[in-house]
N, CA and C atoms as an extended XYZ file, in Angstrom:
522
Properties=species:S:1:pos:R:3:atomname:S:1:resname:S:1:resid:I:1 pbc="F F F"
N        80.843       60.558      105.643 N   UNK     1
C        80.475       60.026      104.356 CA  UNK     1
C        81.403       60.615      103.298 C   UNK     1
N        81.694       60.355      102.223 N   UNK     2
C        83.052       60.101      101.266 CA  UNK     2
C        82.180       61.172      100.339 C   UNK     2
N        82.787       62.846      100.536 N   UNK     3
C        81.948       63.108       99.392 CA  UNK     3
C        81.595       63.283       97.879 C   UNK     3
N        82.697       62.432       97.625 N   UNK     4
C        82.336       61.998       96.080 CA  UNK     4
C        81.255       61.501       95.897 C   UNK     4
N        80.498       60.598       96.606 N   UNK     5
C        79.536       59.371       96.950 CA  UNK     5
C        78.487       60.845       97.391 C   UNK     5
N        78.301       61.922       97.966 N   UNK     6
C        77.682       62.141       98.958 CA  UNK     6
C        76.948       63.600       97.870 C   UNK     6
N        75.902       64.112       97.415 N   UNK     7
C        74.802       64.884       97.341 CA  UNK     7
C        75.436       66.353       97.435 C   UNK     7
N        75.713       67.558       96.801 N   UNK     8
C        76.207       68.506       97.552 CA  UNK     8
C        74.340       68.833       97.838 C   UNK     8
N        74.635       69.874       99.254 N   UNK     9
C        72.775       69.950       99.552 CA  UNK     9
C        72.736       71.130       98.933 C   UNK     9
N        73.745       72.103       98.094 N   UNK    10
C        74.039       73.435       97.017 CA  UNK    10
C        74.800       73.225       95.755 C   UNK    10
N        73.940       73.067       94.735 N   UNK    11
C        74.980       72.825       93.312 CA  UNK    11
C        74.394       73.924       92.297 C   UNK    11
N        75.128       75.134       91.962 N   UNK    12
C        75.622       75.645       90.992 CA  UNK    12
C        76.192       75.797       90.208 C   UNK    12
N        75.713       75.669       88.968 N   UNK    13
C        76.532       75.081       87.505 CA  UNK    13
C        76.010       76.387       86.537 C   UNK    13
N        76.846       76.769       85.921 N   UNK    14
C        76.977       77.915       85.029 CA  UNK    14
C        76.070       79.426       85.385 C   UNK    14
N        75.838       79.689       86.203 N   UNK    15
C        74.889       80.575       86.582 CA  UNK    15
C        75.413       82.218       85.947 C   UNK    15
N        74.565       82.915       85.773 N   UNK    16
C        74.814       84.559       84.965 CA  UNK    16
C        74.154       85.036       85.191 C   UNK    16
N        74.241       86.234       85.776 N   UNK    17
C        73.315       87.785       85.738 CA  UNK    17
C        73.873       88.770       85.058 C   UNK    17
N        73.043       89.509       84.356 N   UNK    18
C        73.741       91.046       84.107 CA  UNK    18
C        72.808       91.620       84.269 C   UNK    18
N        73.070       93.044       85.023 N   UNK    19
C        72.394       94.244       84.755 CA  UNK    19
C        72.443       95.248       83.584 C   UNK    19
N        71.699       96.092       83.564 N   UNK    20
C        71.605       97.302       82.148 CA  UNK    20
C        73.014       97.515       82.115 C   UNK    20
N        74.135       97.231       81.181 N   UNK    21
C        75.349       97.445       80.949 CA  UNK    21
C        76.530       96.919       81.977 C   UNK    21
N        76.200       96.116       83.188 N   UNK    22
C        76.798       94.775       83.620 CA  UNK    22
C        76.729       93.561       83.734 C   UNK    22
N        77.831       92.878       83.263 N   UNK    23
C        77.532       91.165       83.862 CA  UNK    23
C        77.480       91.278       85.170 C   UNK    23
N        76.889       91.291       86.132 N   UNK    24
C        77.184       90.614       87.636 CA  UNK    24
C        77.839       89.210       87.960 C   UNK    24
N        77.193       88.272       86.994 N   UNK    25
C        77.962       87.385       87.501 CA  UNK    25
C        77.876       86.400       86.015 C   UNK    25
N        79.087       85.742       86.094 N   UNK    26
C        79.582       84.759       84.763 CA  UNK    26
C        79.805       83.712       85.056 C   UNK    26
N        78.964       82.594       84.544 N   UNK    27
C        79.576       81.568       84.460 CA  UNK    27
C        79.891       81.131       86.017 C   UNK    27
N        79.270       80.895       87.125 N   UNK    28
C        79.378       80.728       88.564 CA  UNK    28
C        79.287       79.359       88.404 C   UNK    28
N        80.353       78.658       89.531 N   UNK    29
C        79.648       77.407       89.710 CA  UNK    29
C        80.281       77.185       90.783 C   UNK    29
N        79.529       76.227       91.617 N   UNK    30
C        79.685       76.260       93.201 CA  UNK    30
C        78.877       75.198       93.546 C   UNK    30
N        79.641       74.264       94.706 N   UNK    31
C        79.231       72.942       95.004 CA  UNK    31
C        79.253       73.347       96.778 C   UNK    31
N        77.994       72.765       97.783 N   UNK    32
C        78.351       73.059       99.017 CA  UNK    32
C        77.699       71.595       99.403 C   UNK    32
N        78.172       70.958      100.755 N   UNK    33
C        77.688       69.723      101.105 CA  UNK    33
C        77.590       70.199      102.530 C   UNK    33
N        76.680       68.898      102.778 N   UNK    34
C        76.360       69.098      104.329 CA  UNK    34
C        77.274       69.965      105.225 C   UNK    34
N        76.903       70.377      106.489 N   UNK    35
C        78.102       70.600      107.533 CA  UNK    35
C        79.135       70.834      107.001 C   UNK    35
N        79.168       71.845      106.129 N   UNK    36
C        80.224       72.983      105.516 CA  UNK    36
C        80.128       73.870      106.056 C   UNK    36
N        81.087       74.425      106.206 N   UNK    37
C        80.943       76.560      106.555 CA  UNK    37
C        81.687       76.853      105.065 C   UNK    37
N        81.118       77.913      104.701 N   UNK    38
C        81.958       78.610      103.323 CA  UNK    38
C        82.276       80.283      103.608 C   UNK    38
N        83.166       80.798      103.068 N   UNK    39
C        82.943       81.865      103.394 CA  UNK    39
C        83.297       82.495      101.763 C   UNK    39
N        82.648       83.643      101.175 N   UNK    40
C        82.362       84.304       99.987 CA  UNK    40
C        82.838       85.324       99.740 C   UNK    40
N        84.132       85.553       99.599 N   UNK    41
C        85.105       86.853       99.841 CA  UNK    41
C        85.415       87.854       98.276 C   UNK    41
N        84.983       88.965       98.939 N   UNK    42
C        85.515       89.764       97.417 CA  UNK    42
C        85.284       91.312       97.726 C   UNK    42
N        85.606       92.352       96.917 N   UNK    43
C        85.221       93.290       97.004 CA  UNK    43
C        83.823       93.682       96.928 C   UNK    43
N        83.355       95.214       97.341 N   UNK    44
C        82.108       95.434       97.229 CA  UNK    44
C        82.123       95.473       95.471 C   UNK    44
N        80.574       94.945       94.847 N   UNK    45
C        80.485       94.826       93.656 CA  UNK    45
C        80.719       93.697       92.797 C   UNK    45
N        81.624       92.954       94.107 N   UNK    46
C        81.881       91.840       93.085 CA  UNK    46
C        81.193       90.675       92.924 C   UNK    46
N        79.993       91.097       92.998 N   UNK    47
C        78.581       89.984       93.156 CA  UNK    47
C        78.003       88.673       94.131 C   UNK    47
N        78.765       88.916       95.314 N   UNK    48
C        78.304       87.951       96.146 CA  UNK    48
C        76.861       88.411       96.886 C   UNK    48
N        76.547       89.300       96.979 N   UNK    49
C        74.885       89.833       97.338 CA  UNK    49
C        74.075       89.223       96.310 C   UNK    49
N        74.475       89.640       94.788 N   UNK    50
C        73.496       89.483       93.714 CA  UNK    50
C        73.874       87.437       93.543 C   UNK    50
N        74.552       87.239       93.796 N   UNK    51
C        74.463       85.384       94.129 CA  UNK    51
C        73.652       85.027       95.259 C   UNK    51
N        73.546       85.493       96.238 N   UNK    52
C        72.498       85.488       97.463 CA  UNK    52
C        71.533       85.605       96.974 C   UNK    52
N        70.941       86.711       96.214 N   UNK    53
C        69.606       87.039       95.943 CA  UNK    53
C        69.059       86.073       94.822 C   UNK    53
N        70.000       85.251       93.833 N   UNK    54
C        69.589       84.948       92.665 CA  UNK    54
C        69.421       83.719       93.519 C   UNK    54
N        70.237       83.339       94.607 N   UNK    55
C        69.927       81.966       95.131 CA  UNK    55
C        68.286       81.619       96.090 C   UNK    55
N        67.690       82.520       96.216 N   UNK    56
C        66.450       83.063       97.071 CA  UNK    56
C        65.613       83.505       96.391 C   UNK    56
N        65.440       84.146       95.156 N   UNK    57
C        64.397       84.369       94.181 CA  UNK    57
C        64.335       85.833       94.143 C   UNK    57
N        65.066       86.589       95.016 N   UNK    58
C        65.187       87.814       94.914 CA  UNK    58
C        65.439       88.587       93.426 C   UNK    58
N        66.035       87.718       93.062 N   UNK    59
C        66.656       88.043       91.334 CA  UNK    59
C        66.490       87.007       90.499 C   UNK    59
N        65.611       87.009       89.281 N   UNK    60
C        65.745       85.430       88.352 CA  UNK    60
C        67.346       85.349       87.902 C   UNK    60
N        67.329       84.490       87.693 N   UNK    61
C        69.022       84.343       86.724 CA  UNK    61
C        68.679       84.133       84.875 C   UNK    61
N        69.489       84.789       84.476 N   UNK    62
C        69.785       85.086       83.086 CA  UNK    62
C        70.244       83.478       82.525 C   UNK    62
N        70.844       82.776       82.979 N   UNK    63
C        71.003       81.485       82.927 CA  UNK    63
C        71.745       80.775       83.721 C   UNK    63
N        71.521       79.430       83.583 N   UNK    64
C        72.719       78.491       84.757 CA  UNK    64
C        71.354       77.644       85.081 C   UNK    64
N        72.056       76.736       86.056 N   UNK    65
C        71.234       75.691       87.213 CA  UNK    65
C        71.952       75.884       88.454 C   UNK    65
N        70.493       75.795       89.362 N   UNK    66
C        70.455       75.726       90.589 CA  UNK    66
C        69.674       74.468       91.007 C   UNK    66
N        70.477       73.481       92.071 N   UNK    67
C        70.258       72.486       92.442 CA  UNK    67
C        70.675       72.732       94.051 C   UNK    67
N        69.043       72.232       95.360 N   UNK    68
C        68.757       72.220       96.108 CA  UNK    68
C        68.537       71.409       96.763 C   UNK    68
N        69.277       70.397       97.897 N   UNK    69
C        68.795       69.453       98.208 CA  UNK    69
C        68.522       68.071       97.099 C   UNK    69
N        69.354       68.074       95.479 N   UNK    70
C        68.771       67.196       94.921 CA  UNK    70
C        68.052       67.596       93.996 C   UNK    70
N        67.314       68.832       94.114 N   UNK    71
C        65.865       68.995       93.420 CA  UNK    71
C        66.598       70.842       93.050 C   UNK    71
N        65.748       70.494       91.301 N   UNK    72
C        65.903       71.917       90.839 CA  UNK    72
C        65.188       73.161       92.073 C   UNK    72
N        66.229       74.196       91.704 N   UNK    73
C        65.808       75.258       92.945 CA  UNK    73
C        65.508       76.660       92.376 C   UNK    73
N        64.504       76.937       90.985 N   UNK    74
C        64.267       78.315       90.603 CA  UNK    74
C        63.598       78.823       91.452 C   UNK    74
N        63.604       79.580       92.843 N   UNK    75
C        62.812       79.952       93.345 CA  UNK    75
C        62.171       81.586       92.722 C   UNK    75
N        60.919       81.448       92.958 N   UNK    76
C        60.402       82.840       92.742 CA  UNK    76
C        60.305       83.943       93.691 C   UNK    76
N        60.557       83.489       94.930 N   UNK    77
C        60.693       84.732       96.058 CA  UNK    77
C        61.366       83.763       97.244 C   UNK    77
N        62.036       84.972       98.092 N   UNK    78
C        62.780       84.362       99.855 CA  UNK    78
C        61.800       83.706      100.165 C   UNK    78
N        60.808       83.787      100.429 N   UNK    79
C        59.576       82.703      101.056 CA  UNK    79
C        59.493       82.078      100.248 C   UNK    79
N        59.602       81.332       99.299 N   UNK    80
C        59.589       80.364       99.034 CA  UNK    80
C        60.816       79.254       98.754 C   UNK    80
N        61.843       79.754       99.057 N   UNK    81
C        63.326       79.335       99.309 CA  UNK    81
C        63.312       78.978      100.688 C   UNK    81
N        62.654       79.929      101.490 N   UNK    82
C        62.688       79.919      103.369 CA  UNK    82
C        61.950       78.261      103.520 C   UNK    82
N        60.950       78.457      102.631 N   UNK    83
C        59.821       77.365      102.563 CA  UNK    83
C        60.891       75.794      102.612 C   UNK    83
N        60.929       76.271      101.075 N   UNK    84
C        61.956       74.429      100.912 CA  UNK    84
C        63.494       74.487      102.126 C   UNK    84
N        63.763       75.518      102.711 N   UNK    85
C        64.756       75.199      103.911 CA  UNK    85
C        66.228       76.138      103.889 C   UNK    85
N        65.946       77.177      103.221 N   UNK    86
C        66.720       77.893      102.821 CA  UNK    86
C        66.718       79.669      103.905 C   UNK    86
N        67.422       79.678      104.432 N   UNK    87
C        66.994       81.171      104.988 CA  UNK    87
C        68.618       81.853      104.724 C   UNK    87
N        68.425       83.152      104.893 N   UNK    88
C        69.115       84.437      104.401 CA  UNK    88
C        68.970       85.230      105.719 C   UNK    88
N        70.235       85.319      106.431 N   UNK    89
C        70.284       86.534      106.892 CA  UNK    89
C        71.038       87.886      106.734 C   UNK    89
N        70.129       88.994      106.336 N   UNK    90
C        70.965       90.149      105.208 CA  UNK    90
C        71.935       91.098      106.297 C   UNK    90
N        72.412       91.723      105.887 N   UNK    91
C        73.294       93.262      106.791 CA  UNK    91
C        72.281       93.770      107.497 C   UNK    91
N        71.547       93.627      106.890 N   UNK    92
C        70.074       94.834      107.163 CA  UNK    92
C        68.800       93.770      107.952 C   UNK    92
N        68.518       93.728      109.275 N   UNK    93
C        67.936       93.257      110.661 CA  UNK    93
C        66.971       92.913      109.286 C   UNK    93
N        65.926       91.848      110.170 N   UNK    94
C        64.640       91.808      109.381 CA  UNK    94
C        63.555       91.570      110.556 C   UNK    94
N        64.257       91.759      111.802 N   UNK    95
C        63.442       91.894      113.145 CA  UNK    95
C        62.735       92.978      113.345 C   UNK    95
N        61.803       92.516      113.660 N   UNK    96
C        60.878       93.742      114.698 CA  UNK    96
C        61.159       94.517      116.188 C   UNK    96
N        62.017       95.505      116.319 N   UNK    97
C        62.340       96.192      117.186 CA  UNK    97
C        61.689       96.402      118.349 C   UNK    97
N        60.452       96.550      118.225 N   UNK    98
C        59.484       96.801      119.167 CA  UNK    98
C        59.257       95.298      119.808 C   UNK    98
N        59.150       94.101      119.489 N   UNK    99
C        58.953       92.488      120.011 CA  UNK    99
C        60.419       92.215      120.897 C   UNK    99
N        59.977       91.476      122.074 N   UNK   100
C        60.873       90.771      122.183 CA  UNK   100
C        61.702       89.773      121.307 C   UNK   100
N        62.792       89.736      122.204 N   UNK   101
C        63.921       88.486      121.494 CA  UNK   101
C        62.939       87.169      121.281 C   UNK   101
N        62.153       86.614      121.913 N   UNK   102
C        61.513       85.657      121.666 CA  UNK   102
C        60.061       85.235      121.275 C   UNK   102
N        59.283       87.115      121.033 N   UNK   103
C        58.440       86.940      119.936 CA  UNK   103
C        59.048       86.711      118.397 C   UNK   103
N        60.177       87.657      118.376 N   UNK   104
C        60.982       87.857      117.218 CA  UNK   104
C        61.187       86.159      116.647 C   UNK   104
N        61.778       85.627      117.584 N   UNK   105
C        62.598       83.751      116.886 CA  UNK   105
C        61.196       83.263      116.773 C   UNK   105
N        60.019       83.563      117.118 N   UNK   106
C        59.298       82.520      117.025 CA  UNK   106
C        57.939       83.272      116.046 C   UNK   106
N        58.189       84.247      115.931 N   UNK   107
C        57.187       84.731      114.878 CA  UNK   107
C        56.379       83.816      113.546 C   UNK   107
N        55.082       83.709      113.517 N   UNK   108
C        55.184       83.030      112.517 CA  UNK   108
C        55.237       81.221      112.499 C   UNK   108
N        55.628       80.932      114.043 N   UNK   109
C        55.453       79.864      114.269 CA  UNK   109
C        55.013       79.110      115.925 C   UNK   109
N        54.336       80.446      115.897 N   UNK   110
C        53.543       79.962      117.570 CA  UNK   110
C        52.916       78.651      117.774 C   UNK   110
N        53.137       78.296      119.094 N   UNK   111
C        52.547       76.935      119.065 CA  UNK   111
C        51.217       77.175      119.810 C   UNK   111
N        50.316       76.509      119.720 N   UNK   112
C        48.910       76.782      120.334 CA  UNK   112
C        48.403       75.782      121.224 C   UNK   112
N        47.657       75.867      122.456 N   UNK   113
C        47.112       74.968      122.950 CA  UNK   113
C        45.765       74.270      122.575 C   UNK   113
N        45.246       73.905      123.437 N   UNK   114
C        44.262       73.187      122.314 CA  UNK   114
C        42.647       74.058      122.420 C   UNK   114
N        43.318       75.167      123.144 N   UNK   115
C        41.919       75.854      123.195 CA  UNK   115
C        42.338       77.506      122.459 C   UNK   115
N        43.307       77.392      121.733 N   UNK   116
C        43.678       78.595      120.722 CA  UNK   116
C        44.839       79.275      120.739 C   UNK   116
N        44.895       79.337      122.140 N   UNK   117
C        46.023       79.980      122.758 CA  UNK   117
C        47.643       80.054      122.614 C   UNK   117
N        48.371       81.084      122.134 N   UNK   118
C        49.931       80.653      122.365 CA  UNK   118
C        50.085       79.730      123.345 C   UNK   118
N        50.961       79.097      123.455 N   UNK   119
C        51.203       78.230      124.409 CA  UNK   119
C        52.500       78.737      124.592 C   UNK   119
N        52.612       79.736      125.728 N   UNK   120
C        54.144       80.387      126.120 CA  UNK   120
C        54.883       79.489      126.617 C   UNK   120
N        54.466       78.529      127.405 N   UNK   121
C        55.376       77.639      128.468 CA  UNK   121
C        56.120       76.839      127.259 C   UNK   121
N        55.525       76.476      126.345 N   UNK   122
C        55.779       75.597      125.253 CA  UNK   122
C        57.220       76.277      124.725 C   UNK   122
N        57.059       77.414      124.287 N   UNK   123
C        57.700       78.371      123.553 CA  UNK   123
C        58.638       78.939      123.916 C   UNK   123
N        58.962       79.117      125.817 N   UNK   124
C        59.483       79.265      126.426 CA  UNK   124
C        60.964       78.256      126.505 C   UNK   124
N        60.096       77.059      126.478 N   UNK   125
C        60.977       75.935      126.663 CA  UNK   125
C        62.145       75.767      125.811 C   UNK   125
N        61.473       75.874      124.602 N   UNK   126
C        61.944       75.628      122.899 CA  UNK   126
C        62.778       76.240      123.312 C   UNK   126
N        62.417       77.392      123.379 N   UNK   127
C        63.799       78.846      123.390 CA  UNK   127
C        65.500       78.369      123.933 C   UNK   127
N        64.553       77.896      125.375 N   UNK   128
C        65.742       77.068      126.247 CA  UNK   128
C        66.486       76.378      125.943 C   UNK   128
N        65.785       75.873      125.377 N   UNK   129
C        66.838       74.386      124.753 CA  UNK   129
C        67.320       74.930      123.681 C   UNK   129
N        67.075       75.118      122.853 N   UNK   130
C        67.994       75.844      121.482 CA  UNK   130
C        69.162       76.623      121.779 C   UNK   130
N        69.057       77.643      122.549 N   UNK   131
C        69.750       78.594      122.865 CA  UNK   131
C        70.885       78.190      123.838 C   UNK   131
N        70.493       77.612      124.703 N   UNK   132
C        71.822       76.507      125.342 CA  UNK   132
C        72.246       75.537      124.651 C   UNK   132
N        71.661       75.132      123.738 N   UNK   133
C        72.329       73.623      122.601 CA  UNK   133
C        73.305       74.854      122.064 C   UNK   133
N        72.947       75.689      121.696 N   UNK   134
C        74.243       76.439      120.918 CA  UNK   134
C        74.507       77.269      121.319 C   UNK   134
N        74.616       77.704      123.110 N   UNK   135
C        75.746       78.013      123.857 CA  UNK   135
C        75.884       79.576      123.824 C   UNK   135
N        74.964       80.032      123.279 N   UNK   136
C        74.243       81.564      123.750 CA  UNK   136
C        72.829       81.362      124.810 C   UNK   136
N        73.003       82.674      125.692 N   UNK   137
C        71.268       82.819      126.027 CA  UNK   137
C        71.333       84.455      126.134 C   UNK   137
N        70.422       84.810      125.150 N   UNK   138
C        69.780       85.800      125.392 CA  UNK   138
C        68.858       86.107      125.916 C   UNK   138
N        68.460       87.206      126.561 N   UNK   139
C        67.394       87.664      127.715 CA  UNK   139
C        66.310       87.123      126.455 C   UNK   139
N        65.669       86.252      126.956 N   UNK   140
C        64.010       86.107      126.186 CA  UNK   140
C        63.071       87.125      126.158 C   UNK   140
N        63.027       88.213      127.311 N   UNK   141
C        61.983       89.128      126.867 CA  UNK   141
C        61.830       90.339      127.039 C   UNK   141
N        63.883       90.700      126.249 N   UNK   142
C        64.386       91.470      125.870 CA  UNK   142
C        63.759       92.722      125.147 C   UNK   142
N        63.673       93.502      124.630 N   UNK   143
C        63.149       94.007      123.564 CA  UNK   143
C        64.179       94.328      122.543 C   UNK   143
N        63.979       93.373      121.097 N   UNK   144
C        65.292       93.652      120.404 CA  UNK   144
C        66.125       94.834      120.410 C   UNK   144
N        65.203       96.362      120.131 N   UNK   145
C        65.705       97.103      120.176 CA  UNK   145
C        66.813       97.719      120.999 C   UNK   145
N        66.663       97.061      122.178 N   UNK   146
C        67.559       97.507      123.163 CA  UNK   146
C        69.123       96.670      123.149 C   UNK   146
N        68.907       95.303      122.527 N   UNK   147
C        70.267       94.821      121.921 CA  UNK   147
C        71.064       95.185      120.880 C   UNK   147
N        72.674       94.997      121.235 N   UNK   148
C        73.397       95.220      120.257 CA  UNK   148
C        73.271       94.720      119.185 C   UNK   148
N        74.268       94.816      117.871 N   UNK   149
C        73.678       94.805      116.844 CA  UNK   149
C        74.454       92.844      116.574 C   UNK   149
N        75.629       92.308      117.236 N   UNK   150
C        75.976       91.519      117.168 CA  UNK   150
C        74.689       90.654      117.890 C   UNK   150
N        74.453       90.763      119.123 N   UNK   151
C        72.955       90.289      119.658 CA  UNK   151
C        71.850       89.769      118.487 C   UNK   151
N        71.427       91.070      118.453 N   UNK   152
C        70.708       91.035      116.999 CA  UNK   152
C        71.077       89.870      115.530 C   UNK   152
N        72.112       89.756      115.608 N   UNK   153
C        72.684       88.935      114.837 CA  UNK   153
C        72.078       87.504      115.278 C   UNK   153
N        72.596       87.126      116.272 N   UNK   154
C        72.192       85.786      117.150 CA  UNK   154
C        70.719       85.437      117.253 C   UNK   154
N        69.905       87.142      117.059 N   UNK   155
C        68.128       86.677      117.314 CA  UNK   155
C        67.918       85.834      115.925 C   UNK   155
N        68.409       86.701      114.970 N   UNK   156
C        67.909       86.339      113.820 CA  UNK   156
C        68.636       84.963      113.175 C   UNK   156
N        69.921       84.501      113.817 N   UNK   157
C        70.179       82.922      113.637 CA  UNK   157
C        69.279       81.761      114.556 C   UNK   157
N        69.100       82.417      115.645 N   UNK   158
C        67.857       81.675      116.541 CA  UNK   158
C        66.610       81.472      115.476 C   UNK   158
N        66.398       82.631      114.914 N   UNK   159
C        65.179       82.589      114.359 CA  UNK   159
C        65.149       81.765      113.370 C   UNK   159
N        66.108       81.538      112.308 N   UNK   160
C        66.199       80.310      111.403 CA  UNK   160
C        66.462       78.676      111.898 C   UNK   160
N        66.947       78.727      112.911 N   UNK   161
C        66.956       77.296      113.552 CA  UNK   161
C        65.775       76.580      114.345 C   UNK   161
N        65.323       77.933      114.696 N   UNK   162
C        63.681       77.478      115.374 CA  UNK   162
C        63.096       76.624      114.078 C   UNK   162
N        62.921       77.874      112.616 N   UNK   163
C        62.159       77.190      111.672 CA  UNK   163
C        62.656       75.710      110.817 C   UNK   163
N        63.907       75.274      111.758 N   UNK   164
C        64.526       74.069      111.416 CA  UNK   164
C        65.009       74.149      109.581 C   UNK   164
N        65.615       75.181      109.270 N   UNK   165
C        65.905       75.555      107.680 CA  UNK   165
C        67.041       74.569      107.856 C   UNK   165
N        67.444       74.123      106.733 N   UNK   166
C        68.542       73.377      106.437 CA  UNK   166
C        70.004       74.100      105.792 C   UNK   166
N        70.093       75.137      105.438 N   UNK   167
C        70.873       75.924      104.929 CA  UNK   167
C        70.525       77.343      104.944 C   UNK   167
N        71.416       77.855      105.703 N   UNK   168
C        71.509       79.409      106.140 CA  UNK   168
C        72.785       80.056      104.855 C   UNK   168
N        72.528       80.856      104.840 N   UNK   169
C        73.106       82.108      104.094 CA  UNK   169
C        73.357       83.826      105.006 C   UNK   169
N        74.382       83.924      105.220 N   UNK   170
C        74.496       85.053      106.084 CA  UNK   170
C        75.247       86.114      104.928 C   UNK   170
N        74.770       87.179      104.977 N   UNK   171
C        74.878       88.654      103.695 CA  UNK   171
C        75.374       89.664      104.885 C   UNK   171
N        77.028       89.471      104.735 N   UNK   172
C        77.872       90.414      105.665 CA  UNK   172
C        77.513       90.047      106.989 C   UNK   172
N        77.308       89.269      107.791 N   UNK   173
C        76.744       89.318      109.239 CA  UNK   173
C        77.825       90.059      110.434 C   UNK   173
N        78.856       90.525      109.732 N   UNK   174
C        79.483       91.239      110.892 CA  UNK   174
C        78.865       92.386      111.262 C   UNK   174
């Protein structure tokens, strides 16, 4: 699709933060469309964290617009950014160490049978198929802790694709 014609599904137009005696950020503006990769390069400080966070509700913005999918995007917290289709994965794990790799991706969104129950076979499956559609498999009932930290990386992109988010944000993922 021709993207002049085409929606960016990320539009930032004049956006600003400052902290107690810094601007963080001036005057930002930033267009992303479907099936983009971007990558956000700068020194430490030079506000690509505090653009992550202002984009997730982590931080209000001092001024600007944020446009989501179409639709204004002030969010007031990550869950509610995660909500409309937005997920963040930071430097810093947000997994549970002690759970397996595949309590971890599916936390939060167990499927149940009809008499209450997780439905593992269900969950099992999911796993399968996801994880071979995109050409990793990690041990399912792993215990994160015992994976590397690149591993770790992969639980927690599993984990946003399970919740079918439409736009990921990765904060340093090396």
């Amino acid at each position: 699709m021709n993207k002049k014609i085409e929606e960016p599904i990320l539009r930032v137009s004049k956006l600003n933060k400052s902290f107690p005696g810094v601007k963080a950020l001036d005057d930002i503006d930033l267009e992303i469309y479907r099936d983009e990769v971007h990558a956000l390069v700068g020194e430490n400080g030079a506000g690509k964290s505090t653009l992550i966070k202002l984009l997730v509700g982590v931080y209000q913005k001092d001024s600007g617009t944020t446009y989501f999918n179409n639709q204004k995007a002030d969010f007031d917290s990550p869950a509610q950014a995660f909500q409309k289709g937005i997920s963040v994965i930071y430097q810093e794990n947000s997994l549970i160490p002690q759970l397996t790799v595949i309590q971890n991706v599916f936390l939060g969104t167990e499927h149940f049978t009809p008499f209450g129950l997780i439905d593992e076979k269900k969950i099992y499956q999911e796993y399968l198929n996801i994880s071979k559609k995109l050409g990793f498999e990690l041990p399912p009932h792993e215990e994160v802790r015992n994976l590397g930290v690149a591993e770790q990386k992969l639980v927690e992109i599993l984990k946003a694709l399970i919740h079918k988010v439409k736009f990921i944000i990765m904060d340093e993922p090396t």
